[in-house]
N, C-alpha and C positions, 0 to 999 in steps of 0.2 A: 582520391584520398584513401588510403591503406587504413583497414579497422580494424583498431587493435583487438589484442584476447585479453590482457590485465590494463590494470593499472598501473600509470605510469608514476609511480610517485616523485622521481625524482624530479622530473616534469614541472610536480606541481609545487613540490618544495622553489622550486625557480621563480615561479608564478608569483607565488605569495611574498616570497622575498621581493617580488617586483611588487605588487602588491601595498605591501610594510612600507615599500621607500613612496609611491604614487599618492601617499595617505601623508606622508611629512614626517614618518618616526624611522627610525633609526632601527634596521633589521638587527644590528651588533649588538644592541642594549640586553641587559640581562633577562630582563625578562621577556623579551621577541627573541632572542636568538635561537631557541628552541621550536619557535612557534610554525616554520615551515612544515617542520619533520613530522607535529604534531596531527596536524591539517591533513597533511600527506597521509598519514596511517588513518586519519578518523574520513577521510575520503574514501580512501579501498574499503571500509565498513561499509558507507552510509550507501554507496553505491557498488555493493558485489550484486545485487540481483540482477545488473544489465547483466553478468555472466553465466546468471541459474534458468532453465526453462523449467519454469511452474507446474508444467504439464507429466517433467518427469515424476514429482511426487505425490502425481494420483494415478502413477502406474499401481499402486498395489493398495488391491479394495478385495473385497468380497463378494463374488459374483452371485452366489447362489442365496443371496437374501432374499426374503418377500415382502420385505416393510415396503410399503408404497405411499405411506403417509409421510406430510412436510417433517424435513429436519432443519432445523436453526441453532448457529452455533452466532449467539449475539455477546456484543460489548469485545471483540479482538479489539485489541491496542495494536495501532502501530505508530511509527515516525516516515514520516518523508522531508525531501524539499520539493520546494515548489521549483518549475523547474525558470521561472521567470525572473528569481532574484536569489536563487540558489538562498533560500531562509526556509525552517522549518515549518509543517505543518504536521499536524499531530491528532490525533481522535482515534476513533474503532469503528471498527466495521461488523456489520451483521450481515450473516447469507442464511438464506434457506435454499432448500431443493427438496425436491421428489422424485426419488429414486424411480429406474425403470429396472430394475433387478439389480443393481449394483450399487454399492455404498463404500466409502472408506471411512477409516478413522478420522475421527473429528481433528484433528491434531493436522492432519493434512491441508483440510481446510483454512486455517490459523498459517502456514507454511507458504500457503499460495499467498497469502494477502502479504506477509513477512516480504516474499522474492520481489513481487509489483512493486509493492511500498520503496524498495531499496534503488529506485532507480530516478533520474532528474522525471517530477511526475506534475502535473495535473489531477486535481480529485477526482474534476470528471472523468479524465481518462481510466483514472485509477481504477474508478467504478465499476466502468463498462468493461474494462479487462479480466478482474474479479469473475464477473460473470460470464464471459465469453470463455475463460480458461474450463471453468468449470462444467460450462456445457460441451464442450470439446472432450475435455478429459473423460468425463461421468456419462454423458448421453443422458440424462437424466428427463423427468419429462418437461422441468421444468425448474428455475432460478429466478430467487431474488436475491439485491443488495443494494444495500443501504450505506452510506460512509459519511459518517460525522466528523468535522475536524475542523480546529481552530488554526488561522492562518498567521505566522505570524508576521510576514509582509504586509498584513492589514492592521495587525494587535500593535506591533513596535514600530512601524514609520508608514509615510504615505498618510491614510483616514485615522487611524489609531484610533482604534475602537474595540478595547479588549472585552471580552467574553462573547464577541459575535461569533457565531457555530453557522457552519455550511453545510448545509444537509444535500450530499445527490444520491440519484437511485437507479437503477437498474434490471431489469425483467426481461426475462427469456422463456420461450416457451408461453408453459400453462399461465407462468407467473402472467405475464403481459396478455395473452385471450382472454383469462378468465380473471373476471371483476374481484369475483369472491375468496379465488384462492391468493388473491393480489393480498386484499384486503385482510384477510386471514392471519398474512405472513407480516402486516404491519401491524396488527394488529399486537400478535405479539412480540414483537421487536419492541413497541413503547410500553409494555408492561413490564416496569422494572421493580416491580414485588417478587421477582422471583427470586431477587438474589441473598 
């Protein structure tokens, strides 16, 4: 099987018209006649990250820093789908790390969870990605992450149980040997006096 570079939209314009008719409604009615194209373009959004590597946007940091104490950049929003019933999930993610001389903009950080987020995902996957990119990129001495998010494959069909929150987590490095700096970085992740 040939893998593609883009998205195929008009593919999936097809799909959904198949879709429209496999469901009993009428893809010509006025107001589905649109609804292919729509799909089409909010699909090449929801998933352009299968086309971005993560890692190129922690090409540019700051080598010659000394900070070596935990940074935490908590509460990123993002959206995904799940990739089991293609329905959104949605929540924010917290990372910390500890620099081994090298740091970048906080914003980068937020960038990487954005690119993961954009792709058919798994929380848990999601998680452990977060954190693997990041130790790859940064060399850092150590990572955590945390991703909170509400499913909506479980809130709107299936158990239906809205406001259930899934919590996974992730440690690398010092995060995962050491207890304290684990503990440290959850510590403040659930204190949310600070905002």
């Amino acid at each position: 099987m040939e893998s593609q570079t883009c998205i195929d939209k008009a593919r999936i314009e097809r799909a959904v018209k198949e879709i429209i008719e496999a469901i009993g409604e009428d893809p010509t009615r006025e107001g589905l006649l649109d609804t292919p194209r729509r799909i089409a373009e909010m699909y090449a959004e929801l998933f352009e990250g299968l086309y971005q590597d993560p890692l190129e946007v922690l090409k540019v940091g700051f080598e010659e820093e000394k900070h070596q104490e935990m940074i935490i950049l908590r509460d990123i929003p993002f959206y995904s789908m799940c990739e089991h019933h293609f329905l959104p999930f949605h929540g924010v993610a917290h990372i910390g790390y500890i620099p081994e001389g090298r740091i970048v903009g906080i914003s980068k950080l937020a960038r990487v969870v954005e690119i993961l987020a954009r792709r058919p995902q798994l929380q848990e996957r999601l998680t452990g990605q977060i954190a693997d990119v990041i130790m790859e990129g940064l060399r850092p001495k150590g990572v955590g992450v945390v991703v909170e998010a509400v499913h909506t494959c479980m809130t709107m069909r299936g158990i239906k149980k809205p406001g259930t929150i899934v919590v996974t987590s992730a440690n690398r490095g010092l995060f995962r040997r050491n207890l304290a700096t684990r503990q440290e970085f959850l510590s403040l992740v659930r204190n949310r006096n600070m905002k």
